[in-house]
C-alpha positions in Angstrom: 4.8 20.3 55.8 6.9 18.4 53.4 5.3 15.2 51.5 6.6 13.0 54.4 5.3 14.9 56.5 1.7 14.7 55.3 1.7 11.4 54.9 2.6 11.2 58.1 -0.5 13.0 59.4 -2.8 10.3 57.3 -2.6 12.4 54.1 -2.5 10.1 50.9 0.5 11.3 48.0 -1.6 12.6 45.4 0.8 13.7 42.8 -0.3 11.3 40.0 -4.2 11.6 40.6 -4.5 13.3 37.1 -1.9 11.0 35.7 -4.7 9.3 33.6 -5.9 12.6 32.0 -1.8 12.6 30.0 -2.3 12.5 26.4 -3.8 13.8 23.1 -7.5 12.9 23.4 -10.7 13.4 21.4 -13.6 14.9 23.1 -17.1 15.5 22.6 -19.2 18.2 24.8 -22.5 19.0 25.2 -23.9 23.1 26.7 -27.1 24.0 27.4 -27.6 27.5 25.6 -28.9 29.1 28.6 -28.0 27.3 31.6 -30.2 28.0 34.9 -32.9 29.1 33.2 -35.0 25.8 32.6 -33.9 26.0 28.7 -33.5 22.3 27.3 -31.8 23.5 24.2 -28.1 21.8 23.8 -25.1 22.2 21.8 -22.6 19.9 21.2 -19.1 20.4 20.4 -16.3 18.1 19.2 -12.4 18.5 19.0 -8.9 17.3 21.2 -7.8 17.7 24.6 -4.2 17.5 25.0 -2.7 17.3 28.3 1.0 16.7 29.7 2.8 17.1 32.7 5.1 19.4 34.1 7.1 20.0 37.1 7.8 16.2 37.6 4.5 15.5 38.0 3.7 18.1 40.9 1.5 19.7 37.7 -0.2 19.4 34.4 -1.6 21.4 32.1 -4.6 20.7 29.6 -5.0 22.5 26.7 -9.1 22.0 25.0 -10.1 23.1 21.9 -13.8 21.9 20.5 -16.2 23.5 18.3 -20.0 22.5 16.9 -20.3 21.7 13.3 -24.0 22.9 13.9 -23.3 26.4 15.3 -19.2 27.1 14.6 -18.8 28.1 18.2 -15.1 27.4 19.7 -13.9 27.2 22.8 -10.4 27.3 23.1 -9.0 26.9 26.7 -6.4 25.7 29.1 -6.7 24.0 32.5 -3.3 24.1 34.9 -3.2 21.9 37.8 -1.0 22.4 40.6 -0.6 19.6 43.0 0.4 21.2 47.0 2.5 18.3 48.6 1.7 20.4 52.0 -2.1 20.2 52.0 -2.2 16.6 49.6 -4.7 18.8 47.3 -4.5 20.4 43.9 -5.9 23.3 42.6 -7.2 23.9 39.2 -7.4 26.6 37.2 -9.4 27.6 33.7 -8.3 30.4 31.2 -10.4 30.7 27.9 -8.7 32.2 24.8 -11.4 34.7 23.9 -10.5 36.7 27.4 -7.3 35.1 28.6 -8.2 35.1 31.9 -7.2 32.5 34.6 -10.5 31.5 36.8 -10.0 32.9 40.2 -10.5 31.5 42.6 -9.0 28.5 41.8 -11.4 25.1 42.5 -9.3 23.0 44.9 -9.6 19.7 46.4 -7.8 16.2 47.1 -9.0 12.4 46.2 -9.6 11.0 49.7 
């Protein structure tokens, strides 16, 4: 089912939902050290997020890098996200540098 075609079925265009996230941005994070496990103990990272499109628009991708001052941990990672004109939903994906992985499955979903 083409783009038309969805919207024709009552399914909003949601190629530019992420639109907002485009850019070089400067991020702050906070992780519990042991999450689950009733541990109140945080750390909190700080670095960029730079994200651009691709594709036209049908995708982005999102590449994160933060550390903590307090602990030098890094996380380094990417997050592609592929918009399906079909189904009006996108799937993301996450890959970390220290396994370069992609996250299967993929979390997937649609504004409504």
């Amino acid at each position: 089912m083409a783009t038309s075609q969805a919207n024709a079925v009552g399914l909003r265009d949601g190629q530019h939902d992420f639109d907002f996230a485009h850019g070089t941005w400067s991020v702050r994070l906070r992780r519990l050290t042991k999450p689950l496990s009733g541990s109140t103990e945080w750390v909190e990272y700080e670095g960029t997020s730079q994200c651009r499109p691709v594709w036209d628009g049908r995708a982005n991708v999102d590449e994160f890098r933060v550390h903590s001052p307090t602990s030098g941990a890094v996380i380094d990672g990417l997050t592609l996200r592929l918009y399906n004109p079909e189904t009006a939903e996108w799937s993301l994906y996450w890959a970390n540098a220290t396994n370069g992985v992609m996250s299967l499955p993929p979390t997937v979903g649609r504004v409504s």
